[in-house]
C-alpha positions in Angstrom: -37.2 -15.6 2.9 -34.4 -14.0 4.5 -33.2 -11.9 1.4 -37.1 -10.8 0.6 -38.2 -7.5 1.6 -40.9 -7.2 4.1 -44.1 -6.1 1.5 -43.1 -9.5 -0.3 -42.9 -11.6 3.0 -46.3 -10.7 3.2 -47.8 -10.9 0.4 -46.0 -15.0 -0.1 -47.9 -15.4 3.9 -51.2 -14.7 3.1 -51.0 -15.7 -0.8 -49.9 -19.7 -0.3 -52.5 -20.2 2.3 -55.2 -18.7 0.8 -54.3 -20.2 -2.5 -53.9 -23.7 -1.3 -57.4 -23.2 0.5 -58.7 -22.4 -2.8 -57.4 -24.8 -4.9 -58.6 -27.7 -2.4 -61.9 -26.5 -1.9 -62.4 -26.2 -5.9 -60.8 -29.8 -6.3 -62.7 -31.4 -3.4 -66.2 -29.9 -4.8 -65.6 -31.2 -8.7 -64.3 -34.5 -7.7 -67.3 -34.6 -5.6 -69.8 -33.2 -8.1 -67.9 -36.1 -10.7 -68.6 -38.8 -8.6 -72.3 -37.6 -7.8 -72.8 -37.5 -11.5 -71.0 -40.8 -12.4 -73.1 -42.3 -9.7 -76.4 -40.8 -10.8 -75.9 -41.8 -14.0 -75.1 -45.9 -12.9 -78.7 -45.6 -10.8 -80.8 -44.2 -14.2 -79.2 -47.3 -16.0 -79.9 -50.0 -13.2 -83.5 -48.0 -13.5 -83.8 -48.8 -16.7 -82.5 -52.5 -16.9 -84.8 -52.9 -14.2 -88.0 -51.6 -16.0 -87.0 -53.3 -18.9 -86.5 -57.0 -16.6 -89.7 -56.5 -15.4 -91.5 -56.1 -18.4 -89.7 -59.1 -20.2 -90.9 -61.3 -17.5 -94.3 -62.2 -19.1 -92.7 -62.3 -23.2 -89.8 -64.8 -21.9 -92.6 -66.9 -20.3 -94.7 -67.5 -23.2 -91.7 -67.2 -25.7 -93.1 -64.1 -27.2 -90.2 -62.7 -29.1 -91.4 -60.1 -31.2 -92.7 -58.3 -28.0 -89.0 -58.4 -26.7 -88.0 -57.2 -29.6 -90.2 -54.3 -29.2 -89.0 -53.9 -25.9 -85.6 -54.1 -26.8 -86.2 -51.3 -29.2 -87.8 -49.4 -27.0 -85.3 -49.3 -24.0 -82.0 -48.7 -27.0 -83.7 -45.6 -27.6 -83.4 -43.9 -23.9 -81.0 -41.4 -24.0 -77.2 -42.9 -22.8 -78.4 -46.3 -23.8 -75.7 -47.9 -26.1 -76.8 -51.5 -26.6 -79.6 -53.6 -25.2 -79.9 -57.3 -25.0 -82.4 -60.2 -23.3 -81.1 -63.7 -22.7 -82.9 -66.7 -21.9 -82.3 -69.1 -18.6 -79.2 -71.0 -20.8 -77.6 -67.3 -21.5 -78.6 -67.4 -24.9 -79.7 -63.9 -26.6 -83.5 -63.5 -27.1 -83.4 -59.7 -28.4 -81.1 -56.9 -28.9 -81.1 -53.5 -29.8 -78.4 -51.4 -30.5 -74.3 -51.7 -31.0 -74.0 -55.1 -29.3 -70.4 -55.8 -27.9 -69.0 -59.5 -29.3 -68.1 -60.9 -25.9 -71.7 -59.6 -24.6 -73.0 -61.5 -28.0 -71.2 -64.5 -27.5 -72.2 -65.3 -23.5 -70.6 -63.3 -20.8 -72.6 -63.8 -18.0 -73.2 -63.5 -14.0 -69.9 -64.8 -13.4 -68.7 -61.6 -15.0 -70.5 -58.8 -13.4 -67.8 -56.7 -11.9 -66.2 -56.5 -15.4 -69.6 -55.5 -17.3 -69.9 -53.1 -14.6 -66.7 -51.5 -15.0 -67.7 -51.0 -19.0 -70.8 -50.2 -17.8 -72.7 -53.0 -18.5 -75.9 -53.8 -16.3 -77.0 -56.9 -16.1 -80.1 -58.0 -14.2 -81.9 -61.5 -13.7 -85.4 -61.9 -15.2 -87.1 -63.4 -12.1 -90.5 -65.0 -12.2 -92.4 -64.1 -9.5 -95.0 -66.4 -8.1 -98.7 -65.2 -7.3 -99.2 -64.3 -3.5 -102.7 -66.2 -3.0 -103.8 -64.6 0.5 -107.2 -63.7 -0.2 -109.3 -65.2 2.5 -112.2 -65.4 -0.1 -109.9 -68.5 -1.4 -109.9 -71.6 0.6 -107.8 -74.4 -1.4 -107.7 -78.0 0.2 -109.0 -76.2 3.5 -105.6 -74.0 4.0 -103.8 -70.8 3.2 -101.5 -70.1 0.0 -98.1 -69.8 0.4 -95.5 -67.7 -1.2 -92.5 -69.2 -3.1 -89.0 -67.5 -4.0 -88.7 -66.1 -7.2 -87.3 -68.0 -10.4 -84.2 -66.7 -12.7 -86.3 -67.2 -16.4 -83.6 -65.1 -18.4 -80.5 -62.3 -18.4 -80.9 -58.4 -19.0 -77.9 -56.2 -20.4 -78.0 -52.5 -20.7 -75.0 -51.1 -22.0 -74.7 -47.1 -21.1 -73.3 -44.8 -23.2 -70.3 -42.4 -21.4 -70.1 -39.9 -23.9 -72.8 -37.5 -22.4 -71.2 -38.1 -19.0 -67.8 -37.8 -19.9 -68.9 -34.3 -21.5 -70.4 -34.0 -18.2 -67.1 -34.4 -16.2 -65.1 -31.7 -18.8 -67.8 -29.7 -17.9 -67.2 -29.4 -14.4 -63.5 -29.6 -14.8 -63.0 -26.6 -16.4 -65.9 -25.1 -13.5 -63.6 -26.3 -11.0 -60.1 -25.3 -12.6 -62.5 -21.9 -13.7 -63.5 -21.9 -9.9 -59.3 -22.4 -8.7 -58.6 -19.6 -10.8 -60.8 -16.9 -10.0 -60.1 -18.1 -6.1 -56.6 -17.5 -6.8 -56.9 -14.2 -8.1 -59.2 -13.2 -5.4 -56.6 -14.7 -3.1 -53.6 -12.5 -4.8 -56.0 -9.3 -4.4 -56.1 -10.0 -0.6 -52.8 -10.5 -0.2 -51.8 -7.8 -2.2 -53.9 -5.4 -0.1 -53.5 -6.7 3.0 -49.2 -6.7 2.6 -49.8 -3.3 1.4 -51.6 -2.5 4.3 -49.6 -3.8 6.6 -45.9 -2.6 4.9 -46.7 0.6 3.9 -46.3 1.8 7.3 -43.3 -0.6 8.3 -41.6 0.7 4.8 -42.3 4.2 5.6 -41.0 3.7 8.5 -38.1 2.2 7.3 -37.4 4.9 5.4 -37.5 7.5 7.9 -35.0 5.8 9.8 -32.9 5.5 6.7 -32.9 9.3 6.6 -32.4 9.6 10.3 -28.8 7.3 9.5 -27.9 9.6 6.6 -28.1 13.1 8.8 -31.8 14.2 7.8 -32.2 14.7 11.8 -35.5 16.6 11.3 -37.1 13.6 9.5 -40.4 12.1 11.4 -42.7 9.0 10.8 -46.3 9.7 10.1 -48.1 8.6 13.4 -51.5 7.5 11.2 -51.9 4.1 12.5 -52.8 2.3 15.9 -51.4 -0.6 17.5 -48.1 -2.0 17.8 -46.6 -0.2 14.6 -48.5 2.9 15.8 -46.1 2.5 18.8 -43.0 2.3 17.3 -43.6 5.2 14.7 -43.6 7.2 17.9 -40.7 5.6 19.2 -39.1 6.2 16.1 -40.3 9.6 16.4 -39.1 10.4 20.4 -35.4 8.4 19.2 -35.4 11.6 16.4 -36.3 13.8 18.6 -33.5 12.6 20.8 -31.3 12.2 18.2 -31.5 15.7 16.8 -31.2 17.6 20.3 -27.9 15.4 21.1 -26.5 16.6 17.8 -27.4 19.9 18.0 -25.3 19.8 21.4 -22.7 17.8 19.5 -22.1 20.1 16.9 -22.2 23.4 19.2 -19.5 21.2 21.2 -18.1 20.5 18.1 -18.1 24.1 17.2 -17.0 25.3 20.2 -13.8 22.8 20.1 -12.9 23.9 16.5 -13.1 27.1 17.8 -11.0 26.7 20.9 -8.6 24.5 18.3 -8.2 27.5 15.7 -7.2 29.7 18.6 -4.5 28.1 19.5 -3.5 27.3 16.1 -3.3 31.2 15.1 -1.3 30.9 18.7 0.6 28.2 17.8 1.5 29.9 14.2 2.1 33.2 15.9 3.9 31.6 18.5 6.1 29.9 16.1 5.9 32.7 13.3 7.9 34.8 16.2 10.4 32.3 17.2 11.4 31.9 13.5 11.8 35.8 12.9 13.2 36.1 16.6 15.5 33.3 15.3 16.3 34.8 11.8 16.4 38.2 13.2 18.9 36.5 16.1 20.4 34.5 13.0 21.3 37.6 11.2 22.8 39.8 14.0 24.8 37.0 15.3 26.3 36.4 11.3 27.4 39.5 10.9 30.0 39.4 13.9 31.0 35.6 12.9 31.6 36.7 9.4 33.9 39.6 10.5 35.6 37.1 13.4 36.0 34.5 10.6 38.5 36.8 8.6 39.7 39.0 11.5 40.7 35.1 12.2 42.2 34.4 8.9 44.2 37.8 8.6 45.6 36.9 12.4 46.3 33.6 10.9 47.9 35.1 8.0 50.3 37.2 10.0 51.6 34.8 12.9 54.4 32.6 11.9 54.8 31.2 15.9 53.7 27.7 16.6 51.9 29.0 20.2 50.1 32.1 18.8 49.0 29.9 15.8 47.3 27.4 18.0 45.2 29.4 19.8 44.5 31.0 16.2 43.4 27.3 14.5 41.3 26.5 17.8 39.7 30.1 17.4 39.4 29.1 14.1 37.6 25.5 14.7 35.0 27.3 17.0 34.0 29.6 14.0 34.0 26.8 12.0 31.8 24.9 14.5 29.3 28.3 14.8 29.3 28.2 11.1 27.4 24.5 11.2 25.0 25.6 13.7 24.5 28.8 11.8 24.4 26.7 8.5 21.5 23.9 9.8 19.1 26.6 10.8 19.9 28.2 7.4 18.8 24.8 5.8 16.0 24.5 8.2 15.1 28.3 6.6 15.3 27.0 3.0 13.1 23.9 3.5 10.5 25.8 5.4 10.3 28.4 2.4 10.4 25.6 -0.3 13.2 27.2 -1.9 14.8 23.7 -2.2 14.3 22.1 -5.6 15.8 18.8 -5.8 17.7 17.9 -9.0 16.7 14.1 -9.9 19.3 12.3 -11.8 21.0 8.8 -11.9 23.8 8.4 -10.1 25.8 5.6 -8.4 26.0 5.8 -4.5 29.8 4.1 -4.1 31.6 7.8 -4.5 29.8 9.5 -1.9 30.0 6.5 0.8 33.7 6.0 0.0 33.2 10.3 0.7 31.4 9.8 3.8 33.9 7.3 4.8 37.1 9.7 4.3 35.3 12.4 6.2 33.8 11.0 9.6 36.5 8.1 10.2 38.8 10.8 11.9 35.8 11.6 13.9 35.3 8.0 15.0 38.7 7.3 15.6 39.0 10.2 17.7 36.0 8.9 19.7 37.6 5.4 19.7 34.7 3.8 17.8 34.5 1.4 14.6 33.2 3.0 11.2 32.4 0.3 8.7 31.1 1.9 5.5 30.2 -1.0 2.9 31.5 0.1 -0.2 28.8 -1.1 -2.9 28.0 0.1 -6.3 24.4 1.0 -6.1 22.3 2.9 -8.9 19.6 4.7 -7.7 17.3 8.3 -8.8 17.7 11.2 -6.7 19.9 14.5 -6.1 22.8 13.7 -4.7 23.9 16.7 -2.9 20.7 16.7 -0.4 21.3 12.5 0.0 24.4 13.0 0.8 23.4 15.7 3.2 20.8 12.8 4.8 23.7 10.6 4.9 26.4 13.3 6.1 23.4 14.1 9.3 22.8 10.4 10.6 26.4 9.4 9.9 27.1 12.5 12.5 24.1 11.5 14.8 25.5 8.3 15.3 28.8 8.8 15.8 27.9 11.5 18.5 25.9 9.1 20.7 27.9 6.4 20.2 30.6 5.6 23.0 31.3 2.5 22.6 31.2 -0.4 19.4 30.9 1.2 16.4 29.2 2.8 13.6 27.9 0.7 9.7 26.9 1.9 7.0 25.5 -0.4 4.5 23.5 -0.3 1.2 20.9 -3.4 0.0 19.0 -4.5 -2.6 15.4 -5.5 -1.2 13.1 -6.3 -4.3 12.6 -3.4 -6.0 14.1 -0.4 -3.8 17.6 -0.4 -2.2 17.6 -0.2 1.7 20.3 2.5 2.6 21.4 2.0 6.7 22.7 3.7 9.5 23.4 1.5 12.4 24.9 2.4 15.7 25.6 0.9 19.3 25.2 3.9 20.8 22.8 4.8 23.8 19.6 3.7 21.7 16.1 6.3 21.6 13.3 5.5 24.2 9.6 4.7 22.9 8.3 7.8 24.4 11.1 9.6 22.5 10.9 8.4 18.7 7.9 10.1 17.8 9.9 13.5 18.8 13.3 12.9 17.5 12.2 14.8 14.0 11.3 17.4 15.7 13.2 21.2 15.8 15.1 21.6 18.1 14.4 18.2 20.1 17.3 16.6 21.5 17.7 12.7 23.5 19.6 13.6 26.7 20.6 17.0 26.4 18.4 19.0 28.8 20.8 21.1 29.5 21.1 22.5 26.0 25.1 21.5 26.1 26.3 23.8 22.6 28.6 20.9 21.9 25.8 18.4 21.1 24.5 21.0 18.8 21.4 22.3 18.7 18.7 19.4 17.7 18.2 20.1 13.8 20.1 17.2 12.4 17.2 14.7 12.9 14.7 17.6 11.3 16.7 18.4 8.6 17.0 14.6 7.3 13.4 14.1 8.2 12.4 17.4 5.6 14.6 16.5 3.2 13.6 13.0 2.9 10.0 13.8 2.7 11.0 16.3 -0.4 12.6 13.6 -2.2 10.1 11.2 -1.7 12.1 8.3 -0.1 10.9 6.5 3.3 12.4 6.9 6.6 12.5 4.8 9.0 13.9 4.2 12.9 14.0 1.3 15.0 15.6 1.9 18.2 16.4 -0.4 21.7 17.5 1.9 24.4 21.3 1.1 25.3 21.4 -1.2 22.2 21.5 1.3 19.9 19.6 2.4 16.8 19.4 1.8 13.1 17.8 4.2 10.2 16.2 3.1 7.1 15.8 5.4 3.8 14.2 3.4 1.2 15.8 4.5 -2.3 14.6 3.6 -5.9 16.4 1.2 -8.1 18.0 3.0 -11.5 21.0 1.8 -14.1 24.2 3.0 -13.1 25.7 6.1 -14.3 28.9 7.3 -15.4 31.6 7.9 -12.4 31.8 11.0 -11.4 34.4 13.0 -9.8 33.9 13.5 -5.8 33.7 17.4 -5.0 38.0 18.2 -4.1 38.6 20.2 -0.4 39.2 24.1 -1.5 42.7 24.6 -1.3 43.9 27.5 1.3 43.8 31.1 -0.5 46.8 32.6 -1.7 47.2 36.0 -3.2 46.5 35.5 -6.7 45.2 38.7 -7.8 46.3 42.0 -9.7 44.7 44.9 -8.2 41.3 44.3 -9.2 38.8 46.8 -8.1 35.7 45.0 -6.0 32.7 46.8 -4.5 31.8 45.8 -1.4 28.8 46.9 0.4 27.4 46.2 4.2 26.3 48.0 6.9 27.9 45.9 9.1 31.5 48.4 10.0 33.6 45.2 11.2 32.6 43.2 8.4 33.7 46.3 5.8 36.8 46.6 7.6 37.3 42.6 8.0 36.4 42.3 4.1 39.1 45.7 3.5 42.2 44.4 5.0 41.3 40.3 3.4 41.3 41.7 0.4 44.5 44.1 0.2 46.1 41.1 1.3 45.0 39.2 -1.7 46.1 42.0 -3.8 42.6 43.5 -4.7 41.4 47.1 -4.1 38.4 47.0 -2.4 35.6 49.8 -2.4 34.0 49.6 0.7 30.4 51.4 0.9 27.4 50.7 3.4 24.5 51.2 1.6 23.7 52.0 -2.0 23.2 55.9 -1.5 27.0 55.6 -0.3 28.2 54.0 -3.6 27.3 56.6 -5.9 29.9 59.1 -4.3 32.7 56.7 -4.4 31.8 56.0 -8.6 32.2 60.1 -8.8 35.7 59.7 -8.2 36.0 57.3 -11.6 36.7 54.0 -9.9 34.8 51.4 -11.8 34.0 48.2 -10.1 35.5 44.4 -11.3 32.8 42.8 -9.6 30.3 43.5 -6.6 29.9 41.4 -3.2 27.0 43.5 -1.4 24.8 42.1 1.4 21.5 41.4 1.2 19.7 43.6 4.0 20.9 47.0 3.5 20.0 50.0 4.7 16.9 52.1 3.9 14.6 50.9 1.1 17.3 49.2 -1.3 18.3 46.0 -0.6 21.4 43.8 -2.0 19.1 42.5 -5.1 18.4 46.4 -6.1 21.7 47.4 -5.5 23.0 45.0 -7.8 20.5 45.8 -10.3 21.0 49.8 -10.2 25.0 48.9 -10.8 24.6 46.8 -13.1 22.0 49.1 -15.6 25.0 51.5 -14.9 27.9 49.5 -15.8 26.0 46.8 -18.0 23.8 43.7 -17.3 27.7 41.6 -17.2 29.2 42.9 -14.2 30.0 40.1 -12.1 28.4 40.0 -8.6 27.3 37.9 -5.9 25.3 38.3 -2.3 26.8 37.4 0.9 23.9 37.5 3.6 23.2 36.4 7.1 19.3 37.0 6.8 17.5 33.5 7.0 13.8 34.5 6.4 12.3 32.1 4.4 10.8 35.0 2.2 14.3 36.0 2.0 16.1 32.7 1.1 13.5 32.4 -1.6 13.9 36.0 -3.0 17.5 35.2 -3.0 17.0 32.0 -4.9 15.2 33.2 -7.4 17.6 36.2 -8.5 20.0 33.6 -9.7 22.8 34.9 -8.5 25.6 33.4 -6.5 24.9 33.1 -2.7 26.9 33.0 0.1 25.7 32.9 3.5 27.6 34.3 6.8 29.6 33.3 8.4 31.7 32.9 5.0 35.2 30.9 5.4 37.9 32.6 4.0 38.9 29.8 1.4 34.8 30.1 -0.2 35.5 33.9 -0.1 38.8 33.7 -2.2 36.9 30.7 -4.6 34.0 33.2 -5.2 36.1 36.3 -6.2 38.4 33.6 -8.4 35.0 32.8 -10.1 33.2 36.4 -10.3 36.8 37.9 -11.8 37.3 35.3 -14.4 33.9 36.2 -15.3 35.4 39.6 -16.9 
């Protein structure tokens, strides 16, 4: 009953009732009729015997057997009579008539009434009856007659036929079942009609507040009956009415908050669309002077031979170098904003480049009197790399920076079906409150004060974007001053060949013949930085600061070797049209390359997609020398 709908919960209340009514009433009323008729039937058969005892008297008497015989006769003929039969005072037969049952024939008598009855078989006693002499005209012996019980002379039987009533009974059987049926029909009609009656509305209802769940808000229940349902289609109705007005409000709230939300969005993303051109535009003017320091540095370097004046040279040196990372993560920061990273998937096995990572920071660690403990472990797995090991290069840094004491480890394991590359530390551990924020730009644990030698907060962001390009999890668990442990989830792949680990670029050295090499900025300290690096390589640079400036120096007849230019120049040329102009002058081979400080995302991508070599400022003297080595060769 639970499970049935509310139109059939009906229907089955009013339907089994009114159907069990009918089928007793029907069944009480033939079994009645039945027995009425069984019972008529047993009187017109005692009515009979007892005609026919009465009118035997007078032939048993006087032994007048031909006139029971015609009695006998007589009485077999009634309709339902089967067998008829008269029997002296000794139980013997007198007369018979009709189809005569043996053990009637052969002398069942008084003794077995109840079993003739139940084949219905009447037997009744032939009584003579004496005369009543009451007449007052009769005086014998002076006194009154007197009446004396009557005498048993003989036996009737009267065997009744049950055909006719058996006929009889079918007959109201199939009234009565007739009678059932069309009061269980009737009975379904009601019930049908009265659970439509009452469900329609309940179902309509039902269905209005089906709509009201799905949004229809305007939806309401026809009010067209009285009574209790009539009451709660109108408090169906006031709950939509109710409903609608508090979304209405709801959505104008709603509306009014996505609003207020896209506002400051289009802030947010003007907010930080200026920051990142302040900081490229910032990024750009502070390269160009870097780049010139860095070999106004080297040629310094180049021309002291005293052990004091060279010291203050390599420490001027180490702080370019150290401006160079800074300049370098927002540079990579640039790139992965501007999707002009595409990671190169191959097999590889990690072991090289954590036997790399452990040449490269256990100076560091040393200096800082910590333990680094790099787990040396061959490990095949599919990725690129150059930008793991820049994920591995950035936490291996983080850790070792805010670790004082303990140490730093480094450890690659196989867990199922991935490998479970770590970074654990002792160091001063993150705060809950911080985690969330430590992939964030610019976001730095316990540096308020924006100290330049704990860098600037990229590190974290950096591995977080690149991470999320290659597809492999990060993870951080942290206990403050217990230190922290980060989790990069990589996928399991055959080992490949070894491969050689990328060698340190050796110092330059003047290896060159007087090559000519174009060089164009509009930066003056980098031309004459770039001028006076090069003569002492033994090149002959041609130094121009915008394209319109080449063309007069080509009058002359020089003809370039190959062309460094930067790539935001003056007026509407930049270093990828300047190339291009040379180059359908001199030939689609001339060697050339861009050295740029600009870190616009549009930019970087440009710049990615001319295909050409790229070097970004601040350039270190030793990449300088490697380029031109690569660019001249080229010729």
């Amino acid at each position: 009953m639970k499970n049935l709908g509310i139109q059939r919960t009906i229907l089955l209340a009013v339907l089994l009732p009114s159907v069990t009514i009918a089928i007793a009433v029907a069944a009480y009323f033939t079994f009645d009729r039945i027995r009425d008729s069984e019972n008529a039937w047993r009187m017109l058969g005692y009515n009979m015997a007892r005609n026919l005892a009465t009118s035997s008297e007078y032939a048993i008497v006087t032994g007048n057997r031909p006139m029971l015989a015609t009695l006998a006769h007589a009485a077999a003929k009634e309709p339902g009579v089967r067998f008829v039969m008269v029997k002296d005072e000794a139980g013997q037969p007198l007369s018979w008539s009709g189809m005569v049952d043996h053990a009637v024939l052969m002398g069942a008598g008084e003794q077995d009434r109840a079993h003739l009855e139940a084949q219905w078989i009447i037997s009744l006693p032939v009584e003579l009856r004496s005369l009543n002499l009451n007449d007052p005209m009769l005086d014998i012996a002076g006194g009154q007659g007197a009446s004396q019980p009557p005498k048993v002379i003989g036996t009737v039987l009267l065997g009744m036929s049950t055909d006719n009533l058996e006929e009889l009974k079918r007959h109201l059987l199939l009234a009565g079942l007739l009678i059932m049926g069309l009061g269980t029909i009737l009975a379904g009609v009601i019930a049908v009609v009265v659970s439509r009656t009452l469900s329609r509305p309940i179902l309509a209802l039902s269905q209005v507040v089906g709509r009201l769940g799905g949004g229809e808000l305007a939806v309401r229940a026809e009010q067209d009956t009285g009574g209790e349902i009539g009451h709660l289609q109108a408090g169906v109705n006031r709950m939509a009415v109710s409903l609608e007005q508090h979304n209405s409000l709801l959505q104008q709230r709603v509306r009014e908050a996505t609003e207020d939300l896209e506002r400051k969005r289009q802030e947010a993303e003007q907010a930080n669309l200026a920051k990142s051109r302040f900081l490229a535009s910032v990024s750009h003017d502070l390269r160009q002077p870097m780049h010139a320091l860095g070999l106004f540095t080297e040629l310094l370097h180049q021309q002291l031979t005293d052990d004091q004046h060279l010291g203050i040279v390599q420490r001027m040196q180490a702080s370019v170098s150290q401006l160079e990372g800074m300049f370098n993560a927002l540079l990579d920061l640039s790139k992965l904003d501007a999707g002009a990273v595409q990671p190169n998937f191959r097999d590889f096995d990690l072991k090289p480049y954590l036997r790399k990572l452990d040449e490269e920071f256990a100076p560091l660690a040393e200096e800082k009197g910590i333990a680094l403990r790099v787990r040396l472990a061959s490990a095949g797995t599919y990725s690129d790399s150059l930008l793991l090991a820049r994920i591995l290069n950035n936490l291996v840094a983080n850790a070792i920076h805010y670790t004082q004491r303990g140490g730093v480890l480094v450890a690659c394991r196989r867990r199922h079906d991935h490998w479970l590359l770590q970074v654990w530390d002792t160091g001063i551990g993150i705060a809950p409150e911080d985690l969330p924020r430590i992939f964030e730009e610019y976001y730095q644990v316990g540096n308020p004060e924006r100290n330049r030698r704990h860098g600037m907060g990229l590190g974290l962001a950096i591995v977080a974007k690149l991470a999320r390009l290659l597809g492999h999890e990060l993870q951080v668990h942290s206990r403050p001053g217990r230190g922290t442990v980060f989790s990069l989830k990589l996928p399991v792949a055959p080992l490949a060949l070894p491969e050689a680990s990328p060698s340190v670029l050796p110092p330059p050295t003047a290896s060159f013949s007087g090559q000519c090499v174009l060089v164009i900025d509009d930066d003056p300290d980098v031309l004459d930085s770039m001028a006076a690096l090069l003569s002492s390589w033994g090149l002959r640079p041609l130094l121009a600061p915008s394209l319109d400036a080449v063309w007069p120096l080509l009058e002359t007849g020089a003809v370039p070797d190959a062309v460094v230019s930067d790539f935001r120049l003056p007026g509407e040329a930049d270093g990828l049209v300047a190339i291009e102009r040379l180059r359908e002058r001199f030939g689609a081979e001339l060697p050339a390359a861009l050295i740029s400080g600009d870190t616009v995302p549009q930019s970087v991508a440009r710049m990615n997609a001319s295909g050409l070599t790229i070097l970004h400022k601040p350039v270190a003297p030793a990449r300088l020398h490697a380029l031109l080595t690569g660019l001249l060769t080229q010729r």
